[in-house]
MOPAC internal coordinates of N, CA, C and O (Angstrom, degrees):
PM7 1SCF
backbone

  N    0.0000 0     0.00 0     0.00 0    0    0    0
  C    1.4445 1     0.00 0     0.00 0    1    0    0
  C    1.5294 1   108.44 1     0.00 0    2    1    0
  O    1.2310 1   121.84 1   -47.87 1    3    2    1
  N    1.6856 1   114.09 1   132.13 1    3    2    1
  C    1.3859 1   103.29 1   177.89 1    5    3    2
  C    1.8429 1   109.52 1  -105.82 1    6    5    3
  O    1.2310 1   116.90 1    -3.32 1    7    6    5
  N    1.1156 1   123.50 1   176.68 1    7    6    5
  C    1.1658 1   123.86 1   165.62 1    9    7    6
  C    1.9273 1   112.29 1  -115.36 1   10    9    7
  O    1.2310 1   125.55 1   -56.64 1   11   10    9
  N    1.6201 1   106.94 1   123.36 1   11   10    9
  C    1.2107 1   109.65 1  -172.15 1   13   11   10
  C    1.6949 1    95.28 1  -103.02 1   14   13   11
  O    1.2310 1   114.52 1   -62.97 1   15   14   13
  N    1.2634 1   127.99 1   117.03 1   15   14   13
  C    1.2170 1   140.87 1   156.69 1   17   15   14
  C    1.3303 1   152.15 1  -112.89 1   18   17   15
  O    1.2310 1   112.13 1   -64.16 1   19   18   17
  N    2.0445 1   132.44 1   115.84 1   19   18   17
  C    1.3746 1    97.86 1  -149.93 1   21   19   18
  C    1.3826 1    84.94 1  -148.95 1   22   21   19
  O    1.2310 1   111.56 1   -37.20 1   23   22   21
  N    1.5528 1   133.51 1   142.80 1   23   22   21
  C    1.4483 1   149.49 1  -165.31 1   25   23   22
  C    1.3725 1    86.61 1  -100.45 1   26   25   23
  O    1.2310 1   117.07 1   -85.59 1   27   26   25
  N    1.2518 1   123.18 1    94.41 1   27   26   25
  C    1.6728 1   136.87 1   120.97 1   29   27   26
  C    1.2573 1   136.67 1   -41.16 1   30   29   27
  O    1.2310 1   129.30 1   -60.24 1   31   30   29
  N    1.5556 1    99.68 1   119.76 1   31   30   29
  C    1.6277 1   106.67 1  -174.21 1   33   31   30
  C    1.2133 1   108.52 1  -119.78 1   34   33   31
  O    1.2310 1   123.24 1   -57.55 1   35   34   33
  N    1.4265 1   111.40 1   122.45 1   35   34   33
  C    1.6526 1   103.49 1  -161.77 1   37   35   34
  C    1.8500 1   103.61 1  -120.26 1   38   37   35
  O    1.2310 1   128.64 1   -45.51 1   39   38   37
  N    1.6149 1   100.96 1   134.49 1   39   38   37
  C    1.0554 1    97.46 1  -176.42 1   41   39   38
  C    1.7304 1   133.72 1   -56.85 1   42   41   39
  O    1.2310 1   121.66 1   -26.96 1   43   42   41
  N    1.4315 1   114.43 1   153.04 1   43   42   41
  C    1.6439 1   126.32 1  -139.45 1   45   43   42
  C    1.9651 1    82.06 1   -56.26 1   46   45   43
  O    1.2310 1   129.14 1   -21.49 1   47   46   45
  N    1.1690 1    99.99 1   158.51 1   47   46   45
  C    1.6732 1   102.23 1   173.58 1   49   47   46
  C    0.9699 1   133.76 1    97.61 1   50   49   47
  O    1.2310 1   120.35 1   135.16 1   51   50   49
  N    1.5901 1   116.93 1   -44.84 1   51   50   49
  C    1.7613 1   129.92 1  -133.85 1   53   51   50
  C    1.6614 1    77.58 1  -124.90 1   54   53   51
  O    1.2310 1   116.25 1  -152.14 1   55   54   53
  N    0.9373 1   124.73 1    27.86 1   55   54   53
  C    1.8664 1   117.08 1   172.85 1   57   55   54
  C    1.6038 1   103.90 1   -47.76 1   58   57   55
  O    1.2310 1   123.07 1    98.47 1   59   58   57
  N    1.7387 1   111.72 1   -81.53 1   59   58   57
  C    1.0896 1   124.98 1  -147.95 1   61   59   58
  C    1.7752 1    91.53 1   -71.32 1   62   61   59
  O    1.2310 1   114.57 1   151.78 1   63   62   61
  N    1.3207 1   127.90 1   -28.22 1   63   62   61
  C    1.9478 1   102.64 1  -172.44 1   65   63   62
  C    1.4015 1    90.63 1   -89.20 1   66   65   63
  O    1.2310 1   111.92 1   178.18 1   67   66   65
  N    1.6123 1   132.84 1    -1.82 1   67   66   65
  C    1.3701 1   107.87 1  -173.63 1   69   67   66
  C    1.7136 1    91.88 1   -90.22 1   70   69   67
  O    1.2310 1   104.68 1   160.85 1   71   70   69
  N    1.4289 1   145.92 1   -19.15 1   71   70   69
  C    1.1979 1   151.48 1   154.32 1   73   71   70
  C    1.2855 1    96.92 1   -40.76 1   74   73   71
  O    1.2310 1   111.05 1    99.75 1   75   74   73
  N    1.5716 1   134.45 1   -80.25 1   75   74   73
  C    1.2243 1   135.37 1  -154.47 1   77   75   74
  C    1.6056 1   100.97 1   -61.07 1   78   77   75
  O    1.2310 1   122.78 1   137.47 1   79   78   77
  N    1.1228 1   112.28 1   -42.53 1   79   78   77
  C    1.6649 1   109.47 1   178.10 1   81   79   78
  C    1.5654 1   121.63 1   -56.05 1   82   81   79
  O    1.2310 1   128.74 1   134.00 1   83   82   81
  N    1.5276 1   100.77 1   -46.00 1   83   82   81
  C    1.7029 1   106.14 1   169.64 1   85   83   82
  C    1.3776 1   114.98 1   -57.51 1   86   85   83
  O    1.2310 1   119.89 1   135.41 1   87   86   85
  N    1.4594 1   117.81 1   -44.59 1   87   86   85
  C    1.6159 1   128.66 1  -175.94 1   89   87   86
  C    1.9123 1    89.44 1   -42.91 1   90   89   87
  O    1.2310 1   125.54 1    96.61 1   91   90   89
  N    1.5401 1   106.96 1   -83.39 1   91   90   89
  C    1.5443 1   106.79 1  -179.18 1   93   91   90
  C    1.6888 1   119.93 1   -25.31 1   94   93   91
  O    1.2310 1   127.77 1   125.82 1   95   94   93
  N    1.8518 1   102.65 1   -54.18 1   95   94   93
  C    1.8076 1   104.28 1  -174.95 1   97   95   94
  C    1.3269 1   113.96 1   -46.95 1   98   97   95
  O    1.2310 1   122.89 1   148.54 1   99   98   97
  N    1.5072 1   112.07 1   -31.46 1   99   98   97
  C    1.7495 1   110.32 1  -156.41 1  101   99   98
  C    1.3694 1   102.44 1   -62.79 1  102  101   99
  O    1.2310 1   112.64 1   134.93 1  103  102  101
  N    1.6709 1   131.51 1   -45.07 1  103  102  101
  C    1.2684 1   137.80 1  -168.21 1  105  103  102
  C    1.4300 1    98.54 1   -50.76 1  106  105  103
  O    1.2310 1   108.53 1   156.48 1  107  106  105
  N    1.6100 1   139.06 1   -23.52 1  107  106  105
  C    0.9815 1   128.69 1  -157.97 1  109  107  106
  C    1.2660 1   108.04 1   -82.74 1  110  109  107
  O    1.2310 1   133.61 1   119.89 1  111  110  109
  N    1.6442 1    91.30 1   -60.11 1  111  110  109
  C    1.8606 1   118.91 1   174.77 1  113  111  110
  C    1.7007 1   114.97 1   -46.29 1  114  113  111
  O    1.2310 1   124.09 1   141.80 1  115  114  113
  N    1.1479 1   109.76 1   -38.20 1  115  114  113
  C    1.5303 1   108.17 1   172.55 1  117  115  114
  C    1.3891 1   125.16 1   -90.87 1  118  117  115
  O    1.2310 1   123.03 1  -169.11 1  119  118  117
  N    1.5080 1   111.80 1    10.89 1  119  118  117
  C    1.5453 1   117.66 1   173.78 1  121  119  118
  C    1.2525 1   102.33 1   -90.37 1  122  121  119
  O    1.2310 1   114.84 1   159.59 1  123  122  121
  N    1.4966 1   127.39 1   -20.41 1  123  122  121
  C    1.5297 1   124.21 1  -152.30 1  125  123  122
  C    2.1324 1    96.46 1   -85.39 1  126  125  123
  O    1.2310 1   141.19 1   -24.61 1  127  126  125
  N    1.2537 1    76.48 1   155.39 1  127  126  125
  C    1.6347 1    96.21 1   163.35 1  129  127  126
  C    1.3720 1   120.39 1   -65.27 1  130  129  127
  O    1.2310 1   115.67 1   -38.17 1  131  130  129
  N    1.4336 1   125.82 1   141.83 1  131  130  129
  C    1.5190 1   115.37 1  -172.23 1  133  131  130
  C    1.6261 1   110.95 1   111.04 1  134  133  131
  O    1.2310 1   136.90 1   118.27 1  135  134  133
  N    1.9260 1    84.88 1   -61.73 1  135  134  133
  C    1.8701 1   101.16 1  -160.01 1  137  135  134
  C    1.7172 1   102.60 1   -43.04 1  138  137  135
  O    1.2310 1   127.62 1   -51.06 1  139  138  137
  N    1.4751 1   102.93 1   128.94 1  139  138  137
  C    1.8834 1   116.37 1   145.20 1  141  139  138
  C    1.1800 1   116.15 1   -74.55 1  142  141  139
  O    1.2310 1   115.71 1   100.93 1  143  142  141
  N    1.7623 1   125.75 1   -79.07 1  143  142  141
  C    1.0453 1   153.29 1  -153.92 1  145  143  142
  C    1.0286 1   139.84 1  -136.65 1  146  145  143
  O    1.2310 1   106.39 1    37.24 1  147  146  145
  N    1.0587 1   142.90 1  -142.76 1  147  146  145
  C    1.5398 1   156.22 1   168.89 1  149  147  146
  C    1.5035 1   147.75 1   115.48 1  150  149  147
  O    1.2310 1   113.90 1   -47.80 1  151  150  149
  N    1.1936 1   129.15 1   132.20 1  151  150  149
  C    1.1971 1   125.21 1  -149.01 1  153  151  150
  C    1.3809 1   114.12 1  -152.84 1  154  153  151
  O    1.2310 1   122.61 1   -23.72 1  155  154  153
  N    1.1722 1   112.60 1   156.28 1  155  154  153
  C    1.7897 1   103.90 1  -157.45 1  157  155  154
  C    1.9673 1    95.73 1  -133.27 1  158  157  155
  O    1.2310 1   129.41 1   -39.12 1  159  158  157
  N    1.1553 1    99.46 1   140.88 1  159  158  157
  C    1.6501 1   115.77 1  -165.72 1  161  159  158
  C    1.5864 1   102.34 1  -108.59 1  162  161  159
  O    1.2310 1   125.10 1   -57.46 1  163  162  161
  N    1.0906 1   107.80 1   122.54 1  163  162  161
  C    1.6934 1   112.36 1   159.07 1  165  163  162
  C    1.3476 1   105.78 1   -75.56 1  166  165  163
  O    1.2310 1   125.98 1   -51.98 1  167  166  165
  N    1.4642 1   106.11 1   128.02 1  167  166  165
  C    2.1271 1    93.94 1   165.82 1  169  167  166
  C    1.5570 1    99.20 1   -89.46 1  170  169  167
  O    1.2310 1   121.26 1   -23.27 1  171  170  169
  N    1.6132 1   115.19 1   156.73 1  171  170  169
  C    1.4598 1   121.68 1  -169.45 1  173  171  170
  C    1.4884 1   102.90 1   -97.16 1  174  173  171
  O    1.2310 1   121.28 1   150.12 1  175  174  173
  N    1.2544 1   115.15 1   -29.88 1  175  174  173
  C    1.4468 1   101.53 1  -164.68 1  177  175  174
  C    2.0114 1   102.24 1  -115.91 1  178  177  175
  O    1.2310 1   123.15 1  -163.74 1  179  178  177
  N    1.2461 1   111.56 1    16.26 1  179  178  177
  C    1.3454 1   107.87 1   177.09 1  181  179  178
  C    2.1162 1   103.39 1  -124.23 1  182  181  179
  O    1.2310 1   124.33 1   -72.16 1  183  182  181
  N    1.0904 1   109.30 1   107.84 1  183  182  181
  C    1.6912 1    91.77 1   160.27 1  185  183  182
  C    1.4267 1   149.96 1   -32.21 1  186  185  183
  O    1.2310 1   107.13 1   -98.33 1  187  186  185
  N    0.7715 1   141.59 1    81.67 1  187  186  185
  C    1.9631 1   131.53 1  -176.77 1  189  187  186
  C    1.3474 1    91.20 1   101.34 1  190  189  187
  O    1.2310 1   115.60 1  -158.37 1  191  190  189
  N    1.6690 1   125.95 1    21.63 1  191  190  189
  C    1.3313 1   106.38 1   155.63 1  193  191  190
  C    1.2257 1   140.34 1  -130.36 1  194  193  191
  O    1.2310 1   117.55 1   -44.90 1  195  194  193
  N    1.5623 1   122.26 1   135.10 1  195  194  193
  C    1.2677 1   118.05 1  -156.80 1  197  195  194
  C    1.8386 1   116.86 1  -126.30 1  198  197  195
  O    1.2310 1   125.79 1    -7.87 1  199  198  197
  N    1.0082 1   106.48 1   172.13 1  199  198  197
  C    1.7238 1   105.25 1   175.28 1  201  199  198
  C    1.3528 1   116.62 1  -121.76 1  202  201  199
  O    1.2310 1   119.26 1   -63.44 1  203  202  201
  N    1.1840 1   119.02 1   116.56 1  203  202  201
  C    1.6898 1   134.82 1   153.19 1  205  203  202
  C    1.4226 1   126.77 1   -32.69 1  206  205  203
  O    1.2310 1   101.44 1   -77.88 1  207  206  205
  N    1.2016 1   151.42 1   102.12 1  207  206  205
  C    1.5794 1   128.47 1   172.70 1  209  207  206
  C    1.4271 1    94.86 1  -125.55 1  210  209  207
  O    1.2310 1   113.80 1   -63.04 1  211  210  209
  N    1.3959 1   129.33 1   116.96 1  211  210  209
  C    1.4867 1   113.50 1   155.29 1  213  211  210
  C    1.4943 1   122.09 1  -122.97 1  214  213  211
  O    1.2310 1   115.12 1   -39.88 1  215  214  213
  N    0.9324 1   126.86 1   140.12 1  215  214  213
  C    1.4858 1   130.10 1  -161.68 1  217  215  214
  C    1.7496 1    93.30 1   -93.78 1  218  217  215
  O    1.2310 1   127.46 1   -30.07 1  219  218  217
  N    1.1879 1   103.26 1   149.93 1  219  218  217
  C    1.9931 1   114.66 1  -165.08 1  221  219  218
  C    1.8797 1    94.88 1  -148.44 1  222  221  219
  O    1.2310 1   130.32 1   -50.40 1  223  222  221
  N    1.0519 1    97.69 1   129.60 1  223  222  221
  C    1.5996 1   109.32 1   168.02 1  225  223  222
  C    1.5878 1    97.31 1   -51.05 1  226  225  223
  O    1.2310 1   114.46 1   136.93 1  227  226  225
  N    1.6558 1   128.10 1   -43.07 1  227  226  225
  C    1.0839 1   117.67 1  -166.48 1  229  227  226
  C    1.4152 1   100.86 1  -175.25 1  230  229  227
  O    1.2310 1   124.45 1   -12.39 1  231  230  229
  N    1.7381 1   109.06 1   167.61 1  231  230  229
  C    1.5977 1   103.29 1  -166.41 1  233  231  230
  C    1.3948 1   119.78 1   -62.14 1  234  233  231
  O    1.2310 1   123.38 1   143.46 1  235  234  233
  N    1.6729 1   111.13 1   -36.54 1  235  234  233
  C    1.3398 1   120.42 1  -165.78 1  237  235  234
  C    2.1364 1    94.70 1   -73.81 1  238  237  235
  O    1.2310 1   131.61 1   149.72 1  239  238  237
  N    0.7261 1    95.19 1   -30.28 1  239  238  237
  C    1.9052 1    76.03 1  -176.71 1  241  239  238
  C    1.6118 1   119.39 1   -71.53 1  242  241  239
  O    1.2310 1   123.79 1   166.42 1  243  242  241
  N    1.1259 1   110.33 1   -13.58 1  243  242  241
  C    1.5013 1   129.81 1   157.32 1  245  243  242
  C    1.5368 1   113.92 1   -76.79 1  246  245  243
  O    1.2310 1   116.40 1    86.95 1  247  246  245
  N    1.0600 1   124.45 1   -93.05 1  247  246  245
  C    1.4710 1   113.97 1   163.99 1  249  247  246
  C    1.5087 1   157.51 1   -23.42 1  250  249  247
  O    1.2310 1   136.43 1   127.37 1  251  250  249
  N    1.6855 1    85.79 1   -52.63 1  251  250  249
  C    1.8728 1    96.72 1   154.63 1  253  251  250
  C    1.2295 1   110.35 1  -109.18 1  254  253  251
  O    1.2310 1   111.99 1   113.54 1  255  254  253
  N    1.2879 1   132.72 1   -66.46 1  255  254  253
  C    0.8257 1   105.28 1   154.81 1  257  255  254
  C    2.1665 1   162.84 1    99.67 1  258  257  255
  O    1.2310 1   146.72 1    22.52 1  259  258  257
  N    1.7050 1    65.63 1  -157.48 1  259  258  257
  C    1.8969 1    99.00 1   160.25 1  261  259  258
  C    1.6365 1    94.99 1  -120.81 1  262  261  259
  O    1.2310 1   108.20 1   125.90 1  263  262  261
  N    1.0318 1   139.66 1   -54.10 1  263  262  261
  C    1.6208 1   114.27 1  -174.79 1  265  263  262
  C    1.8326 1   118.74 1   -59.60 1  266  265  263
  O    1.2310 1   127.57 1   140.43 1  267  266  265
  N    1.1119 1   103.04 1   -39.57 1  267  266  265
  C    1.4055 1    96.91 1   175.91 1  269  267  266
  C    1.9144 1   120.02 1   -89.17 1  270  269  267
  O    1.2310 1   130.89 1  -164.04 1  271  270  269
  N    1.2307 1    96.60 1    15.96 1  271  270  269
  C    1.5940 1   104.20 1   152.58 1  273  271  270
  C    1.3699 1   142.92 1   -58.46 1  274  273  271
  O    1.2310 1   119.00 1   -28.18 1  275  274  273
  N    1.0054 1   119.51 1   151.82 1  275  274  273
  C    1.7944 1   110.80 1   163.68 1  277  275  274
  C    1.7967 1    95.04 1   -97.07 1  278  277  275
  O    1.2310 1   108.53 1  -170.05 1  279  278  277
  N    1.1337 1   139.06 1     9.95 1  279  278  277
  C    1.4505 1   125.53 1   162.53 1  281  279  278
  C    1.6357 1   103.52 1   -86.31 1  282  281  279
  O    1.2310 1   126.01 1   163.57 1  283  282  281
  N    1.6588 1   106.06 1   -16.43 1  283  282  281
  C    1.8839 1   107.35 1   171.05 1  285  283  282
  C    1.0831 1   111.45 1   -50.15 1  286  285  283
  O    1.2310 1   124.97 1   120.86 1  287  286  285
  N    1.6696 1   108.06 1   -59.14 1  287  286  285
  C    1.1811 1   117.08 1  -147.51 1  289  287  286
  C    2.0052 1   107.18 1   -65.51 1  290  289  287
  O    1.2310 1   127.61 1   150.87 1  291  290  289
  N    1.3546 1   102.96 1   -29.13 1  291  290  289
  C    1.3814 1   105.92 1   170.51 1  293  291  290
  C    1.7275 1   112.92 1   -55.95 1  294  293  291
  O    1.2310 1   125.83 1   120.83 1  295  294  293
  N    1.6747 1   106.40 1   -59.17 1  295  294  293
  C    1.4704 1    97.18 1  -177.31 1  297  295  294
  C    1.4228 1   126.85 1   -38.99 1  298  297  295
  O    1.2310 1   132.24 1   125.85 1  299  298  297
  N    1.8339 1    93.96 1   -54.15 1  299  298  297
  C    1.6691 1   102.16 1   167.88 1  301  299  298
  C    1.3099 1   119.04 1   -35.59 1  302  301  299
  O    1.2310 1   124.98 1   123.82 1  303  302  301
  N    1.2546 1   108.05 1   -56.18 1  303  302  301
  C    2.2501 1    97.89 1  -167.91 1  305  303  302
  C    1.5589 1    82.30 1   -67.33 1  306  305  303
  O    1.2310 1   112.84 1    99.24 1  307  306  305
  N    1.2236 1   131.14 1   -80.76 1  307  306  305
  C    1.8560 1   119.98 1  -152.26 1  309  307  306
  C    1.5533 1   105.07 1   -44.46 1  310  309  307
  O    1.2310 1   112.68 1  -179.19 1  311  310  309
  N    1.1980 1   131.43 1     0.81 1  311  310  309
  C    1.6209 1   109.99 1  -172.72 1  313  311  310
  C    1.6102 1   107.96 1  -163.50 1  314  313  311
  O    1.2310 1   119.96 1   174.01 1  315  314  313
  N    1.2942 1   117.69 1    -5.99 1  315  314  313
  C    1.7541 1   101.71 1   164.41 1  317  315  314
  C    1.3825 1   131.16 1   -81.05 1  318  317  315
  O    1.2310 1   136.59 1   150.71 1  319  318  317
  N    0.8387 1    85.48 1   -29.29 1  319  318  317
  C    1.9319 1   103.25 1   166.36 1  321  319  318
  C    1.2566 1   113.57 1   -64.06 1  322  321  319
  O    1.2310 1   105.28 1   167.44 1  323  322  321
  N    1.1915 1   144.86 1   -12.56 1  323  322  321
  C    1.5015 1   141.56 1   149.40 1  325  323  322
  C    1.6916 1   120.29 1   -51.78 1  326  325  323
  O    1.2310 1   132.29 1   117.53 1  327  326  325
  N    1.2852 1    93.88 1   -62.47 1  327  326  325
  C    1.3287 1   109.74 1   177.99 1  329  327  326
  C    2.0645 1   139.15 1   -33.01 1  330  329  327
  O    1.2310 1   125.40 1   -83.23 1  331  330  329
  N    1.0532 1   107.24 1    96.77 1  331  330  329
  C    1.3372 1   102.62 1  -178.08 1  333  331  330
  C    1.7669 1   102.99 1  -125.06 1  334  333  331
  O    1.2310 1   113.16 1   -53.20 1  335  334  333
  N    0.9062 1   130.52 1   126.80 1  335  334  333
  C    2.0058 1   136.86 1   -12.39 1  337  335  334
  C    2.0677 1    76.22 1   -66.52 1  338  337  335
  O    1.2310 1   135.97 1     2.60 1  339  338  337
  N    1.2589 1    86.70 1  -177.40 1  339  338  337
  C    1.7928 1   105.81 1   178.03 1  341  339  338
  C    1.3669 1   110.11 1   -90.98 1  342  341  339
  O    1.2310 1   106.76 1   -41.99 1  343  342  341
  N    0.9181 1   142.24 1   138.01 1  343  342  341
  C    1.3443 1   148.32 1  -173.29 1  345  343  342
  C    1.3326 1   141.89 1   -80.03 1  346  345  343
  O    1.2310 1   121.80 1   -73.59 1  347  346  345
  N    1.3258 1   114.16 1   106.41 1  347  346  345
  C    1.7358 1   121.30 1   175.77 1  349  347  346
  C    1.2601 1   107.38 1   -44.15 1  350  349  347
  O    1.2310 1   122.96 1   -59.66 1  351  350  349
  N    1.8744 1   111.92 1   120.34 1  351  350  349
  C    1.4988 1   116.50 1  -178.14 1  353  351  350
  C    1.4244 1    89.59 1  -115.43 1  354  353  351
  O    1.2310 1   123.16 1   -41.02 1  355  354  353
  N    1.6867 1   111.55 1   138.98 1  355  354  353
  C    1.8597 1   103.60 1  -159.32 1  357  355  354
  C    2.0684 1    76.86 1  -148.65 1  358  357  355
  O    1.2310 1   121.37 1   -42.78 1  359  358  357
  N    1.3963 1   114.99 1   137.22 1  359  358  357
  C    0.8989 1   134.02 1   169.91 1  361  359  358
  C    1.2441 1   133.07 1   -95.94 1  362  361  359
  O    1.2310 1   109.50 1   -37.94 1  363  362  361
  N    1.6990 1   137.29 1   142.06 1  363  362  361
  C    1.2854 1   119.17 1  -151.18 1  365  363  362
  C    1.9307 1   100.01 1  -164.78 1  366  365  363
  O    1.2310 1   130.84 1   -50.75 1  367  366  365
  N    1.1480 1    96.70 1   129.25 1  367  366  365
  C    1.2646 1   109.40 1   171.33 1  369  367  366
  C    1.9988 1   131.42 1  -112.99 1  370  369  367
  O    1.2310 1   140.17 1   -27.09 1  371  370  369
  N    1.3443 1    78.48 1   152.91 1  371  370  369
  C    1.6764 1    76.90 1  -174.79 1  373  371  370
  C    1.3937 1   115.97 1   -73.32 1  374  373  371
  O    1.2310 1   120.59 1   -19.51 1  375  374  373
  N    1.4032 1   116.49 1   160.49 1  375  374  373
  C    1.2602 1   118.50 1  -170.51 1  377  375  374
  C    1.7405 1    97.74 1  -134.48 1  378  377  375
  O    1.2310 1   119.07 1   -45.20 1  379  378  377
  N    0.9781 1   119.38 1   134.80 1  379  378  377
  C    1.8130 1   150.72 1  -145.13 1  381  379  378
  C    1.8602 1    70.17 1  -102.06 1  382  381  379
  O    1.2310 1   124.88 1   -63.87 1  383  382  381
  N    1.8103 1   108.23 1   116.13 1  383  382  381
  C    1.2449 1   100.04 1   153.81 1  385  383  382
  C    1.6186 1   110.20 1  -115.20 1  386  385  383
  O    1.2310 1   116.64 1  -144.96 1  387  386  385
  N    1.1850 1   123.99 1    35.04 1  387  386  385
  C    1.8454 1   134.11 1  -179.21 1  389  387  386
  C    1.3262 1    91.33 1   -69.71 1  390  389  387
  O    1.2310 1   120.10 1   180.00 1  391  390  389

C-alpha cells in the first residue's frame, strides 16, 4: 500500500465551494480501482490550506491508473482551478520497523 500525499493551496476566498467541490470529487476518487482511502485536512494556522492523504493499493493505480483516466479528467475541472501555486503530489511508503 502506498500513501499519495499533497499540500493544497487554495486560492484566497474560494475555501468553502472549493470544500463543496472536493465533497462531489471524492465520489470519483473512490470509484477507481486501487483506491483505499482518503481524507482531506484543514491546516489551522494557514488560510486556503489543506492536506491530501489517499491510501492506493499501489503506486501504479494512482498514476496510471486514475491519472490517465477520463474519471481524471472530471476531477481536474471540479478541483484544479482552485489551486494557487498547483500542488506537489509526492508518494510515500511505510517502512516495517519489527
Amino acid at each position: 500500500m502506498i500513501l499519495e500525499a499533497a499540500i493544497l493551496q487554495v486560492k484566497p476566498g474560494m475555501e468553502k465551494e472549493y470544500e463543496n467541490a472536493f465533497c462531489k470529487a471524492s465520489t470519483i476518487i473512490s470509484s477507481m480501482k486501487g483506491y483505499v482511502s482518503h481524507e482531506l485536512q484543514r491546516c489551522m494556522e494557514v488560510d486556503g490550506k489543506y492536506l491530501l492523504l489517499v491510501q492506493w493499493e499501489n503506486l501504479e493505480d494512482h498514476t496510471v491508473g486514475f491519472r490517465q483516466s477520463t474519471e481524471y479528467q472530471a476531477w481536474k475541472s471540479l478541483l484544479h482551478h482552485f489551486y494557487d501555486p498547483f500542488p506537489i503530489v509526492e508518494h510515500f511508503e511505510k517502512i516495517n520497523l519489527d
